[in-house]
N, C-alpha and C positions, 0 to 999 in steps of 0.2 A: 853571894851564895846563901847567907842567910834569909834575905829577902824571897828569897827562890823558895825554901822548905815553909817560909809563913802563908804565901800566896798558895802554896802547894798543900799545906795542909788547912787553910782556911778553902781551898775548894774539895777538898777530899767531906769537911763540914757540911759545908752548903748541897753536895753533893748527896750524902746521907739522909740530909735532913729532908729533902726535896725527896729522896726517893721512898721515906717515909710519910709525906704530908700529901703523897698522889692518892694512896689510896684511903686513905682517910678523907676526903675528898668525894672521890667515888662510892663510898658507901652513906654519905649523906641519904640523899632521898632514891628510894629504889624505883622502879620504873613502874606505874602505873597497872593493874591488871587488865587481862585483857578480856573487854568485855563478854560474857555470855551472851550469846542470840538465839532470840527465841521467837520461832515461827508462831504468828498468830493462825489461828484456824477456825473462822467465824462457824456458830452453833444457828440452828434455825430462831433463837430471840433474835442475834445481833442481825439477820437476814430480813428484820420485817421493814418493810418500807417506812413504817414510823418509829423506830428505832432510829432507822438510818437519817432520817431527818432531823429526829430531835438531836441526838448526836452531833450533826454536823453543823447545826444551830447555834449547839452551846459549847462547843470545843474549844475554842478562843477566848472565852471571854475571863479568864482566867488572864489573858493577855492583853487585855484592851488598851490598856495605858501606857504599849511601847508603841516607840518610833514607827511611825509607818511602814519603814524599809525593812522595821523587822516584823511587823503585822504580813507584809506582801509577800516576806519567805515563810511564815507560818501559815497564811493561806494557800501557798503554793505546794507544802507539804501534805497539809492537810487532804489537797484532793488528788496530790497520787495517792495517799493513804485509803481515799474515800474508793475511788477508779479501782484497788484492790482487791478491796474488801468486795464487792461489786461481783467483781472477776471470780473471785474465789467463790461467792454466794452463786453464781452461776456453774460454774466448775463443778461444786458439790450437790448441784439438782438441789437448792435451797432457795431458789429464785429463777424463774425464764427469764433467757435474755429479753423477751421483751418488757419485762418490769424493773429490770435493772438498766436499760436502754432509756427507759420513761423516766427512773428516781437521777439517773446522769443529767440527763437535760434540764431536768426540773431543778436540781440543783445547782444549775451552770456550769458542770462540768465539760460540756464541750456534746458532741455526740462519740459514743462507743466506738472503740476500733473494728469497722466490718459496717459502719451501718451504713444501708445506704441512701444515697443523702437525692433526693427526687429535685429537677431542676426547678428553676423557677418560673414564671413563665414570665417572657420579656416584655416588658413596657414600651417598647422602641415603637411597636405602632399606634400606642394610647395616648386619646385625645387629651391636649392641655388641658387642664384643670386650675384656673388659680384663685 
């Protein structure tokens, strides 16, 4: 019986102690805030085609000295950032699509959504050439 009320009161301790040391615990480091987002909304400077290029020139190089794989997700951000900004300079009658159509491609961005793309004309009856 005695053994009974040591065990019984050393878990009634442990018991206390632990339901004291949860939240202290949990009040360590609080949870991060959460961040503000803020709509860019390009001005007719950031709309000029040499804007847009010198920008998109030197964006990275602040970055040049990481690992490739993370060069290739920084360039891949970079030009949906760039394909945007584009969109929106168009959007806002700050650029015709077709000068925003021309700074895409020139950039290597791919061609615009919507443009259309003129076949090519097939080689299949052109004389060998070697």
């Amino acid at each position: 019986m005695r053994y009974a009320r040591v065990i019984l009161g050393a878990g009634l301790v442990i018991g206390v102690l632990g339901a004291g040391v949860k939240p202290l615990l949990a009040q360590q480091d609080p949870p991060p805030p959460e961040p503000r987002l803020k709509n860019y909304h390009p001005d007719e400077t950031t709309c000029q085609g040499a804007m847009i290029r010198s920008s998109y020139a030197k964006n990275l190089l602040p970055w040049a000295e990481q690992p490739e794989p993370v060069l290739a997700s920084l360039r891949q951000v970079q030009a949906e950032m760039t394909k945007a900004t584009l969109a929106t300079c168009v959007r806002q009658n700050l650029m015709t699509p077709a000068q925003a159509a021309a700074l895409q491609k020139e950039l290597g961005l791919g061609e615009p959504p919507g443009a259309e793309t003129r076949p090519q004309p097939s080689s299949a009856g052109a004389p060998y050439r070697p």
